[in-house]
N, C-alpha and C positions, 0 to 999 in steps of 0.2 A: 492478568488475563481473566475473563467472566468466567462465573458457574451458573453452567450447566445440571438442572433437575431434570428427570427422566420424565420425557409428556406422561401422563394420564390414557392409556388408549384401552376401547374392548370394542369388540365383535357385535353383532348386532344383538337385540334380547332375544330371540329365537335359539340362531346359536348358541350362544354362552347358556342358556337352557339347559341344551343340547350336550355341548360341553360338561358343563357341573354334573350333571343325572351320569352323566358315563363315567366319567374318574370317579365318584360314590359309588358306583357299581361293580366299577373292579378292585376297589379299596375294599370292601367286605368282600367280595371272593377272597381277595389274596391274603383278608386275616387268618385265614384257613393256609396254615406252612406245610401241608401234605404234597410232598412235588407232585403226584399225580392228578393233583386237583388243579395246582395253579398250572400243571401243562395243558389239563384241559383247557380249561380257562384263556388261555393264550393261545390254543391253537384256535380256538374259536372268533377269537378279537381279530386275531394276525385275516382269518379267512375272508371276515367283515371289512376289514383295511382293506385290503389287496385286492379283493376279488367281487366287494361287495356282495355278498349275498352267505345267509348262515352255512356253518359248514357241514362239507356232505365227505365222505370218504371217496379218495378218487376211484373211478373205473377203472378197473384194469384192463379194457380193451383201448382207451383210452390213450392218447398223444403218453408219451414218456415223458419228455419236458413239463409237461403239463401236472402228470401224476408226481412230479419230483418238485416240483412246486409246492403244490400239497402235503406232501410228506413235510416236507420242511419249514413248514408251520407250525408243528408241532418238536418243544424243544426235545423230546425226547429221540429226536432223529436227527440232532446238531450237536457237533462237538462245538466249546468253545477253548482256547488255547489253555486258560488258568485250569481247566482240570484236567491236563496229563499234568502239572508239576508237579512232583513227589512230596511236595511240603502245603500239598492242601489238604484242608480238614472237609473230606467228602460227605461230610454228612448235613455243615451247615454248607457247604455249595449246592450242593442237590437241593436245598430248599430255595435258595438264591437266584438258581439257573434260569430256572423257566422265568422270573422277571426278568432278569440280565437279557435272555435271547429276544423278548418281547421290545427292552429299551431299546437293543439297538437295532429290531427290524421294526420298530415304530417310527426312530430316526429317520429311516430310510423309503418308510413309507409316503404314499402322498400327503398326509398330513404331516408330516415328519420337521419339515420346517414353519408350519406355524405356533409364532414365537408364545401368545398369549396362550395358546392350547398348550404348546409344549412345556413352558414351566410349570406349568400345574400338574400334567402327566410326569415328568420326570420328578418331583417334587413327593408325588406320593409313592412313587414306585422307591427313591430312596430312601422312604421313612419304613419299607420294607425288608431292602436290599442291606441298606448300610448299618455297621456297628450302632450309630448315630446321626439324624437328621434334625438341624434345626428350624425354626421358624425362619420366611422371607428367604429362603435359600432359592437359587435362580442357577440353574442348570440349563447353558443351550445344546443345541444337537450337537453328537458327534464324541460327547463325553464316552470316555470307558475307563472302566475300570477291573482290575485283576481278580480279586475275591470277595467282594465288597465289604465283608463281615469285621473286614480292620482298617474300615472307613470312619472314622467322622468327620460330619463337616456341620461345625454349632453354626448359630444364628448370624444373619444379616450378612452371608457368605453368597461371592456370584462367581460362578466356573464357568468360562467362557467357551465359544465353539471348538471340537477336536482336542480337547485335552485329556492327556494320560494320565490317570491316579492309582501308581502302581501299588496297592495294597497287598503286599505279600507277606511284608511284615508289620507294620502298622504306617498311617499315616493319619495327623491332627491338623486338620486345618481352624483355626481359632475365628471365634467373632469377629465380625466383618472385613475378613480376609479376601483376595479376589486374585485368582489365575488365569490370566489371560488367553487367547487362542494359539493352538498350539504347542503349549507347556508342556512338559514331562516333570511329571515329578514320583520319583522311586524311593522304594523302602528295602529293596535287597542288591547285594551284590554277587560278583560271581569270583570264582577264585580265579586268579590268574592262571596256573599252571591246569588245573580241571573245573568246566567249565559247569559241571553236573553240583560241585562243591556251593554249595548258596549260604547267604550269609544275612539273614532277616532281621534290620532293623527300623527303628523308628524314627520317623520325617515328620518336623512339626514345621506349621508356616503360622505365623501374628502370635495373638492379634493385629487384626488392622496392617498386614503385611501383603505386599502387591508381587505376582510375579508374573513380570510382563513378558509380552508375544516372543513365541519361539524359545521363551528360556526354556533350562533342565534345572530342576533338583536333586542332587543323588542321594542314594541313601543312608540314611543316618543323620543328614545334616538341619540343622535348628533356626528356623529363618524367624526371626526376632521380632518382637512388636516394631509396627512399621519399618520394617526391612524392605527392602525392595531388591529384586533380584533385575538387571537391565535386559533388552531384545537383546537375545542370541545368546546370553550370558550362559556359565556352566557353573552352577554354585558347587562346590566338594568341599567348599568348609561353612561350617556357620557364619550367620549374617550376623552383625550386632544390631542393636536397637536402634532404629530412624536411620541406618546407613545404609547406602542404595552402591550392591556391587554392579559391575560389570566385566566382559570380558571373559574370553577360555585360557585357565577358568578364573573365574569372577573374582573381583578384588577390588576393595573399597574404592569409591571414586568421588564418592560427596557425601554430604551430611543434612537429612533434611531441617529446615529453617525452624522447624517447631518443635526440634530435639532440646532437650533439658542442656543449660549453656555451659555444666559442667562435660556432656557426651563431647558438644562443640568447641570446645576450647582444646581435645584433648587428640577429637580429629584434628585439627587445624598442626597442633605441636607432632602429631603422627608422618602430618603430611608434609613439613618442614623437613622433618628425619629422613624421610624419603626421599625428596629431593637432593638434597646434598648429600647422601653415599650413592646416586646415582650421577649426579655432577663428580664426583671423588672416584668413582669407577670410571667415566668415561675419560677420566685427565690419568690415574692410572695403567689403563690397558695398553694405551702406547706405547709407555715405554718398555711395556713388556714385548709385546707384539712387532716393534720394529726397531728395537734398539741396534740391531745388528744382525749380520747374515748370519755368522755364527750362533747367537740366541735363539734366531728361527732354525737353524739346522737342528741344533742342539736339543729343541722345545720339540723338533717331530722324533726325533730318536730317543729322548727320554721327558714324556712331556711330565711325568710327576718332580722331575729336577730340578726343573727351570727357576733360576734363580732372577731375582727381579735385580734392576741395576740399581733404582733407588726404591728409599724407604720412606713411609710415612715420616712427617716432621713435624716436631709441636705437638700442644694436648692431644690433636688426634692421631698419633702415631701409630699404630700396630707394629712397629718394628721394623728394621732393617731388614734387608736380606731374603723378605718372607718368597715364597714362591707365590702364584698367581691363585694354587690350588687352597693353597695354605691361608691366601688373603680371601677366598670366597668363604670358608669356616670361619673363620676368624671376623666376619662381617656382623653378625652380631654384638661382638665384643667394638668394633666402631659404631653401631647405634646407639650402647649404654652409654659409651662417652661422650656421645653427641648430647644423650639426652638430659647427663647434669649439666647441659646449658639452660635447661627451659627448670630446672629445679630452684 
């Protein structure tokens, strides 16, 4: 199939002017990490966005809609979700915030979807926001992110529309890694029995690792140089290197062609394995399953009992007799013996 290079486009000389003089503008306000300076600062932009015109403090005889507009321009009169969590460190959010409320009521603004304005504003807003920002990194609208401060995201990295970059606990996106529209991708979990119990760790994705439209990554999990996670997939375990899962949840499916021909040869023997205990399971389960009325009566009234009629035979035996329950544990122990075939 052809490659595709990204056109060359820019806005007229006027604009891009226009453009540049402003993102410099608010790049030195915002070296200034005093929240009440950069809330200034943002409640002023946001007024200039929306309403055209410098900002005046609303009237109070004034429409209420109107005045509540206003107000809420200024982040000091916005909550955002990541700071009720008990496990944020308030003191680097508070410097954070006021950029955070700015990215995403800039997103939303009318300028909000143009794409040449927009990566240059969300570019410098994350070289504020984030643990780490690298160069050529491409942010479109709709990104968010939880605390930004256990973000990075190094060089030659493109995050696509609506994506979630749950930084609660850390997450690393590597050199020229890309997250498609969509994604989720998480750094904590919650305890099952209490859901207040949170559990903060670290999501790495690459180098050079793709995770396409609609996936999730949970967290904890290590998505590999060129790993690739598929549309809809749910990754909960690590990816290996150049293997592209899929599926809830996601599980090897291919091996990309420019993987070292030791990774590919080793896929290929993986996936051999796999085929035949699931050919070996489906010619097994019969005879459990319908051997007779008595086996089915017998298998609802004590189903850890159920004795099998017959038994593996030859090299790959696991033994006579086993139960059904007995031959799902013991399926391991037929992949090793499968696997000194390819030895």
């Amino acid at each position: 199939m052809p490659r595709y290079e990204y056109r060359p486009l820019k806005p007229t000389p006027p604009a891009e002017q226009v453009f540049i003089e402003w993102i410099d503008q608010l790049d030195r306000e915002f070296i200034n990490r005093e929240p009440n300076h950069r809330s200034d600062v943002v409640r002023a932009a946001l007024h200039q966005l929306y309403l055209g015109r410098p900002y005046r403090a609303p009237e109070s005889g004034g429409p209420l809609a109107q005045q509540a507009l206003v107000h809420s321009f200024d982040p000091r009169n916005a909550t955002l979700e990541p700071e009720y969590y008990g496990d944020v460190d308030s003191a680097k959010y508070a410097e954070r915030k006021p950029l955070i409320w700015f990215w995403m009521m800039y997103d939303r603004s009318p300028v909000g979807l143009n794409h040449w304005l927009g990566y240059r504003v969300r570019a410098m807003l994350a070289r504020h926001v984030f643990k780490h920002c690298g160069k050529n990194v491409k942010i479109f609208h709709g990104v968010e992110v939880s605390f930004g401060y256990n973000l990075t995201v190094e060089d030659n990295c493109t995050i696509h529309k609506y994506v979630l970059l749950d930084d609660r606990g850390e997450i690393i996106i590597h050199e020229g890694s890309s997250v498609s529209d969509y994604a989720n991708v998480y750094s904590h979990a919650h305890d099952l029995n209490d859901g207040m119990i949170v559990d903060d760790q670290r999501t790495e994705i690459g180098p050079k690792a793709r995770i396409t439209y609609h996936a999730t990554v949970l967290s904890g999990v290590t998505v590999a140089e060129h790993g690739m996670v598929g549309a809809m997939g749910v990754a909960s375990k690590n990816v290996e290197p150049f293997h592209i899962v899929a599926g809830i949840p996601a599980k090897p499916v291919k091996i990309k062609p420019i993987a070292p021909e030791e990774l590919r040869r080793k896929f290929e023997q993986e996936f051999v394995i796999n085929v035949i205990i699931v050919m070996l399971d489906c010619l097994y389960a019969p005879l459990i399953k319908y051997q007779s009325l008595d086996l089915l009566r017998t298998h609802a009234a004590h189903p850890h009992t159920l004795e099998s009629a017959a038994g593996w035979s030859g090299s790959l035996s696991v033994g006579p007799g086993r139960s059904w329950r007995e031959h799902s544990v013991h399926r391991h122990q037929l992949r090793h013996q499968i696997n000194h075939f390819f030895v």
